[in-house]
N, C-alpha and C positions, 0 to 999 in steps of 0.2 A: 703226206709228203708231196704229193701230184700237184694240189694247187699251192703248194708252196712254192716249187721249182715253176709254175706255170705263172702265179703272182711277180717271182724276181725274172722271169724270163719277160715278162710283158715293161716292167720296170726297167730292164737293161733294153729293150727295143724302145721306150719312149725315151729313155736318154740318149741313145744315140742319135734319134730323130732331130730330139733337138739340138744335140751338137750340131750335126749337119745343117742345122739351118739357121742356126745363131754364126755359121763359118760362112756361109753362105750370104747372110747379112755383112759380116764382118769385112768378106774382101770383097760384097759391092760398095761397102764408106773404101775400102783400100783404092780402089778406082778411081771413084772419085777424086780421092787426096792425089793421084797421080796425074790426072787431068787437069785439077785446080794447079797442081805444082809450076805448069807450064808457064803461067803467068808470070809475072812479073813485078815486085812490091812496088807502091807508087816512094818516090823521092820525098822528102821531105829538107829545106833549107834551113827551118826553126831551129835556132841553138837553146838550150836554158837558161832561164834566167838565173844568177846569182843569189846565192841563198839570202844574202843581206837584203834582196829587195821586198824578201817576203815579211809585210810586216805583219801588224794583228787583222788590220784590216783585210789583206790579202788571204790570210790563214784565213780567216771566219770566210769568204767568199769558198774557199778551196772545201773547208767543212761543206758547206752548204752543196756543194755542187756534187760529193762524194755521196751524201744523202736525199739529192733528188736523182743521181744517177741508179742507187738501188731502187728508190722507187719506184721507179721509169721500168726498169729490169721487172720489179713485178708483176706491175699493170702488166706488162709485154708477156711474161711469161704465161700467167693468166688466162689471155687469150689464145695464146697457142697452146695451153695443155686444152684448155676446149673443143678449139677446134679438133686436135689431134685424134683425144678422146673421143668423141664424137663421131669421126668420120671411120672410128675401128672399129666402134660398138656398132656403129648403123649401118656399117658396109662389110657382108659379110664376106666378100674376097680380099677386102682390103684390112681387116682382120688381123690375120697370122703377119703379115708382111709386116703393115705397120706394131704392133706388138715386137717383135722379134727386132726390129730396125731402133726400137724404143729401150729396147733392151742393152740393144748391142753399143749405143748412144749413152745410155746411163754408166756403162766399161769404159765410157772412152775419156780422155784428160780431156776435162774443158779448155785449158789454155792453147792446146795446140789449135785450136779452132783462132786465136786470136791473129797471128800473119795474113791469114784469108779474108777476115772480117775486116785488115786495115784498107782494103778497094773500097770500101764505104766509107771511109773516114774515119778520125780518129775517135770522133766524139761516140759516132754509131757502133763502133767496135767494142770501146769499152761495156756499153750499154748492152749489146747484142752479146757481148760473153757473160758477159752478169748472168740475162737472161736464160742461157744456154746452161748453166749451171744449176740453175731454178726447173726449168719446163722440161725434163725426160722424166724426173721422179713423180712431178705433178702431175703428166700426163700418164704415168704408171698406175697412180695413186687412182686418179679418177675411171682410168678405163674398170678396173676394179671396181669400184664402186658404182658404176652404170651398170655392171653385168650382173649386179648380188642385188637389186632392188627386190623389196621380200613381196612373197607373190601375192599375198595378202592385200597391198599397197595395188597393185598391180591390177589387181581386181577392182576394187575398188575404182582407180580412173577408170576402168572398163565401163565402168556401172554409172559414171557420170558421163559417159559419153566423150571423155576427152580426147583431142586426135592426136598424134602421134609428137606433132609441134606443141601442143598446149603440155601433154604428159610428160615431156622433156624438160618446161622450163618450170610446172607447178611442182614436179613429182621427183621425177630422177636428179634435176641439180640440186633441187634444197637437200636430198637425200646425199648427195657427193661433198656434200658441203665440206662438215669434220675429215673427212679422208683428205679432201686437197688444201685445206691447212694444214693440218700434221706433216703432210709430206710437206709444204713450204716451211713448215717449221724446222722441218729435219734438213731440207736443204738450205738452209739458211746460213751454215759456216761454209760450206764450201761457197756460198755465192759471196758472201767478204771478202775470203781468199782472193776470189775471181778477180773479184773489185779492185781489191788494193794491189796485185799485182800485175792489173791490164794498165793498172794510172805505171807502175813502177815499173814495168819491164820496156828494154831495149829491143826495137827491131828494126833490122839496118842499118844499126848505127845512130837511131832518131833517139834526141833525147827526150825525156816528157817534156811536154809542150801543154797540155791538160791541165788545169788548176785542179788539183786534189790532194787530199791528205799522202796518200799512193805515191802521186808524181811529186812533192817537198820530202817526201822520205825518201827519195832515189836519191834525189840533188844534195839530200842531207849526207849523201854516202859521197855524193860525187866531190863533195867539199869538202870532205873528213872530217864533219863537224857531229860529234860524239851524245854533244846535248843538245841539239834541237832533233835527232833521230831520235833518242830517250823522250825529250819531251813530246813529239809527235805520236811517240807509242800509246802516252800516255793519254794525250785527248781520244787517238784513236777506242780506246777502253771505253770513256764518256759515253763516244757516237754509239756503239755497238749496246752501252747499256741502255741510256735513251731513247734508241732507239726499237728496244726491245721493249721497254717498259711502256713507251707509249704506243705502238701499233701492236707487234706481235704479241705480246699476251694479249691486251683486249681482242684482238682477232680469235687467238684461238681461246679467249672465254665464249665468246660471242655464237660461235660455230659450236657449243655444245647445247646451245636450245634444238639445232638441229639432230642431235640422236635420238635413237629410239628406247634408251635403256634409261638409266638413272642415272646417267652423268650430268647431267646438269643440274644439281644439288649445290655441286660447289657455288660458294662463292663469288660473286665478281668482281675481278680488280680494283683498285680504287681509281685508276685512269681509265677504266672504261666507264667509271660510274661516271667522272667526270664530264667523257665524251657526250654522255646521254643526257647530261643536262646542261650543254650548251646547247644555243639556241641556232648557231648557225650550222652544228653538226645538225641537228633535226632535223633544218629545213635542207639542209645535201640530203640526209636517208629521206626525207620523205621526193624531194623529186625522183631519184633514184630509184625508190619501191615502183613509184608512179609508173616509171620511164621502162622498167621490167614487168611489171603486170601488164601493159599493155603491150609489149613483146610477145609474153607469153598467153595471150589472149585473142592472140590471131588465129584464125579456125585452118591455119596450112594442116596438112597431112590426112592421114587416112583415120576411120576412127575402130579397125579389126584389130585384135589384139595382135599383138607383135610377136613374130615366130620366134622358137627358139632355137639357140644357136649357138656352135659348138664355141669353146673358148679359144680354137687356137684351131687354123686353117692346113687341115691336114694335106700332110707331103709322104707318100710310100716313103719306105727308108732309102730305096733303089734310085727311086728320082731324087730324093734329097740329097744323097751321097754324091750322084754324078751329078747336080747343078752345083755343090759344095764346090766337087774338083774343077768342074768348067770355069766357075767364076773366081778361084783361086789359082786358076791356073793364068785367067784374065789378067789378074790384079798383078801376077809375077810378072809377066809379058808388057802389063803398064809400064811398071817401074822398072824391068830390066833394057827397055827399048826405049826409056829415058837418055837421051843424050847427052846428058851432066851424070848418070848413076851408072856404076859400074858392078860387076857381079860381087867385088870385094866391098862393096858397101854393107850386103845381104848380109856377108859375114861378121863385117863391124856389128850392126845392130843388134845378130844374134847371139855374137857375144856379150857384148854392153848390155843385152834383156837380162841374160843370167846374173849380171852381176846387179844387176838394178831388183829383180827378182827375190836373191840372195838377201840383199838388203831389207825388202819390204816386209819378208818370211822372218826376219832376226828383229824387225821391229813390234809387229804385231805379235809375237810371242814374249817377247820382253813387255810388252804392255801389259798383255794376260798376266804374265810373272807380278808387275807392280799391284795392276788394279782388283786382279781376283780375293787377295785377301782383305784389303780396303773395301772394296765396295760388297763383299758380305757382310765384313764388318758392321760397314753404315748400314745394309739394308736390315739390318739383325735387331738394329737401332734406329726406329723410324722416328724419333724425334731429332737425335743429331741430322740423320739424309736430311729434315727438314730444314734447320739453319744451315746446312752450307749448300743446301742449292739454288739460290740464288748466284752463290760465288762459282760453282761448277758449271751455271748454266751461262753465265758470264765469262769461263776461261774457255768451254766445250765453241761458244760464238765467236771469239775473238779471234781475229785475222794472226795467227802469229807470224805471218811471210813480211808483218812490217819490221819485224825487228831480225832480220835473218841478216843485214850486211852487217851487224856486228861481227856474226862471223865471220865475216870477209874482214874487218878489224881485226878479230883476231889472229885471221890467214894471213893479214897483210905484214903482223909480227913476227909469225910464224909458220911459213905454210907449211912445214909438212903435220904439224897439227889438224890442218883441216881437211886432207887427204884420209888422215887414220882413223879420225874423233866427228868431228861435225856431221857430215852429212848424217848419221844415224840419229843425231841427237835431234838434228833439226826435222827431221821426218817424223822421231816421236812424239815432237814437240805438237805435232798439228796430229797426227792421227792415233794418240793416246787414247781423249775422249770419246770415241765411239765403241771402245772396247768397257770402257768404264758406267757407259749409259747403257747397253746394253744387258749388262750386268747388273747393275742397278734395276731395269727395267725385270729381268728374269726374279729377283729378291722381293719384289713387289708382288710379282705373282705364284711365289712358292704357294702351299699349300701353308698356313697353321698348324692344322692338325698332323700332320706327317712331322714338323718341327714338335711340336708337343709330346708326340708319340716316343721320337727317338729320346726327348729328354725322359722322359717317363722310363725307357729303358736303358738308361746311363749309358745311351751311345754315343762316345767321345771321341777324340783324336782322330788318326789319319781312317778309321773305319766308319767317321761322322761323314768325312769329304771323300769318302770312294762309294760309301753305299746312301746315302742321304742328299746329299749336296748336288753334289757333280751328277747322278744322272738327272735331276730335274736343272740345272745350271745350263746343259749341253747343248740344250740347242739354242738359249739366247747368249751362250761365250761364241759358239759358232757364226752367230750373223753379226756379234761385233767383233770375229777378226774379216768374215766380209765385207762387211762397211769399214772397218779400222785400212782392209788393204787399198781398197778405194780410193779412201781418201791420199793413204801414203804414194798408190802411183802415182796422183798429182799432185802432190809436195816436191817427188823426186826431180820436177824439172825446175824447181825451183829450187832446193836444199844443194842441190850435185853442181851448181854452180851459183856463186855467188859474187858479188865486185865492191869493191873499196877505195875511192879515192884514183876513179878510172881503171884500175887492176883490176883482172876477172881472176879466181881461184876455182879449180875442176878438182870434183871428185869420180873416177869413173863408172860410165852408168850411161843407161840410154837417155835419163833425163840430162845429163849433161851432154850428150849429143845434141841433143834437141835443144837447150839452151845456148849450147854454142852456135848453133846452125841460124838461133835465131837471131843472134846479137849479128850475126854478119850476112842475114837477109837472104841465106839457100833455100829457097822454097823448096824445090825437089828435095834433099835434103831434111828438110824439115816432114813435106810430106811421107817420107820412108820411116822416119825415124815415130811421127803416130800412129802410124800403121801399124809396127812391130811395136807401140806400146798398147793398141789396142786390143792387137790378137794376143800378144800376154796375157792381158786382164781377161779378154772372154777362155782362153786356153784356161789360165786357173781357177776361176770359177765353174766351168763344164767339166773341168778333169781331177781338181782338188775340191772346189768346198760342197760340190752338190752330191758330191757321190758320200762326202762325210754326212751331209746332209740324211740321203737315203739311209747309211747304214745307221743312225741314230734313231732316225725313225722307226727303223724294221728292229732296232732291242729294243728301247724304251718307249715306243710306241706312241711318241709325241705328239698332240694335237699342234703345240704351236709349228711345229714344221709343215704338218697336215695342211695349215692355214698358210704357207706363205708357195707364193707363187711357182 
């Protein structure tokens, strides 16, 4: 009993640790947003053009420019989960910080990041949210993957004498490689989102001015023209498959020469085969290989093996708790000592969280309700999962925020329709499939034999799904309603208000603060109202899923939660 109570006593002091310093990151970004608030959005005089002007020619420009803007966004992210990575594995005070600030970053809505980002332009804003969307899970993914290099490997450079700069770029990135595609694969629907909603959304008052698929489906709303929004959904579908079929799969086929296990058996796509025998791809990989071997063949660094080191820059609970209070008590004194924010704001937003909250907690459980007996279903059935994942991994991609001013169509026939009905629907719309892949994902790695067993002992109905099922299911339905809420905070500021033929329709919620705040260019306003969506997001994860997290752990005694951060 002793080291039991001693085990969950050690377990409830590292979780408070971390609360206190995932709050303590939380309302040093709350600062921030209060300091940036102060500014002032730059004017813009650009009206829209008229939908008739757009023709095919225009449309094709507008495609192409949506598709080198995510591109751009990756290169870009890329490099800063790199660096980011990089500078926390190698810098052991900068460490905890950065981790923690990466964390707290990954909770937060990307779009609220987009008002701030318009000081740089319009064109770099879109591009820098994209990005922004992409580079906190990637640099999650990769810090991870620097730190678990197997020591084996480890030795080995020792033994060739490589220095610290060569070991990095021969040893440990080829090693990060799989880990920071998967996380770009995974973030890969929220960065569409991102896209098509930096081209489509209002701020200020500015209407899109950006050639993109995004900013003709705004205008498509702004004109009340019913079939070219329908038909833009539609190419929108195209780009997202295309686009998937020719980069991202062959990327992440490509990235499994890099593991160490037997994953690289499968198959490789039939566009990556392509890739490799053209002749102008060759000669891009081969300057490229060129261009990074002789990077990583420079003799910088030391050549002693590299110390080890803790994974997370320890803070007593005492100092954590009172920098927590100091720097939230900062962040209050920012925003309450705003001279546009008033103490009655504090209360608006806290209420508008609940209700936004409210909502997110009734979508992600309704999801579970849909998806849990479907995707056992299929996983039960691995030849069906296989025909329709193509079409799952195509619905799980697709931007659905382009087709959301229907609802505002609808509102605009009806609105108290979209007050009682929409918003939930359109929330599930976008943050269903994360509940559904991770499920799928947990079906994949059931055990066989434990399914065999129970058929073997004609164990059926609801005593199959309480004593079979559900405790090995628990802990991957658990991390897809973490990722399922994720996603739904940042639908919420796009679902809770929507527009239609220049009519705006609100549902209430913080995301509809925040989008109204932004269509009429309140920074401060805007800044408060992120704030209190972000501390939401880190409050329910450090006080709702992680402690479900632990108690799962400690019955069923789960390696997959073991493994996750």
């Amino acid at each position: 009993m002793a080291p039991l109570l001693a085990a969950s006593g050690s377990i409830i002091r590292k979780s408070a640790r971390s609360l206190s310093f995932s709050l303590a990151c939380a309302a040093a970004f709350m600062v921030v947003l209060a300091v940036a608030s102060r500014c002032h959005l730059p004017q813009t005089s650009e009206a829209p053009q008229p939908l008739a002007d757009f023709g095919w020619e225009t449309l094709l420009f507008g495609v192409l420019a949506t598709v080198a803007r995510l591109f751009g966004a990756t290169l870009l992210a890329l490099v800063m989960a790199f660096l980011i990575a990089v500078t926390a594995v190698k810098t052991q005070f900068a460490q905890g910080i950065l981790r923690s600030f990466v964390n707290v970053l990954r909770e937060t809505p990307v779009l609220g990041f987009l008002p701030f980002l318009k000081f740089l332009g319009t064109e770099i804003s879109v591009v820098g949210l994209t990005a922004a969307a992409l580079v906190w899970n990637m640099s999650h993914a990769l810090m991870k993957a620097l730190e678990n290099v197997p020591t084996d490997l480890e030795e080995a450079a020792r033994g060739l004498g490589l220095t610290s700069w060569q070991r990095l770029w021969r040893l440990e990135a080829p090693f990060a490689i799989p880990a920071l595609v998967a996380a770009l694969a995974a973030s890969m629907p929220t960065a569409w989102m991102a896209l098509i909603a930096a081209e489509m959304l209002s701020i200020a008052g500015s209407a899109p001015v950006t050639p993109g698929v995004g900013a003709y489906a705004a205008v498509a709303a702004l004109h009340n023209n019913v079939v070219a929004l329908v038909g833009l959904a539609v190419i929108m579908a195209l780009i997202v498959a295309v686009y998937d079929l020719a980069l991202m799969r062959p990327w992440q086929s490509w990235s499994m020469r890099y593991r160490l296990d037997s994953g690289s058996d499968v198959s490789d796509p039939w566009m990556l085969s392509i890739w490799r025998r053209s002749q102008s791809v060759k000669w891009l990989g081969e300057k490229i290989r060129r261009g990074l071997a002789w990077i990583g063949g420079m003799p910088f660094g030391a050549r002693r093996p590299r110390l080890l080191r803790k994974s997370f820059f320890f803070v007593p609970y005492s100092v954590g708790s009172a920098i927590s209070v100091g720097i939230c008590m900062a962040a209050l004194l920012a925003f309450v000592g705003h001279q546009e924010l008033r103490l009655i704001d504090l209360a608006v937003v806290t209420e508008l969280g609940l209700l936004t909250a409210y909502r997110v907690l009734l979508v992600v459980l309704f999801s579970c309700l849909i998806w849990l007996p479907i995707g056992v279903w299929l996983g039960l059935r691995s030849e069906t999962a296989q025909r329709f994942q193509p079409l799952m991994r195509l619905l799980a991609l697709y931007p659905v925020n382009i087709v959301f001013p229907l609802a505002g169509c609808a509102a605009w026939h009806d609105s108290r329709l979209f007050a009682s009905l929409w918003p939930e629907i359109l929330i599930f719309l976008g943050a269903q499939w994360a509940v559904l892949a991770h499920i799928l994902k947990g079906m994949r790695a059931f055990p066989d034999d434990l399914l065999q067993a129970a058929r073997n002992m004609n164990v059926s109905g609801m005593l199959w799904w309480r004593r079979v099922l559900l405790p090995g299911l628990a802990p991957h339905i658990l991390t897809g309603f973490m990722a399922s809420s994720t996603v739904a905070w940042n639908i919420a500021i796009l679902a809770e208000m929507v527009t239609w033929y220049g009519d705006a329709f609100f549902a209430p919620g913080l995301g509809q603060y925040i989008a109204q705040k932004m269509w009429s260019g309140d920074l401060p306003h805007i800044a408060l109202g992120i704030a209190a969506l972000c501390l939401y997001m880190v409050m329910m994860k450090r006080l709702l899923w992680q402690p479900l997290y632990g108690q799962i752990e400690r019955r069923f005694n789960s390696p997959a939660l073991r493994s996750r951060d």
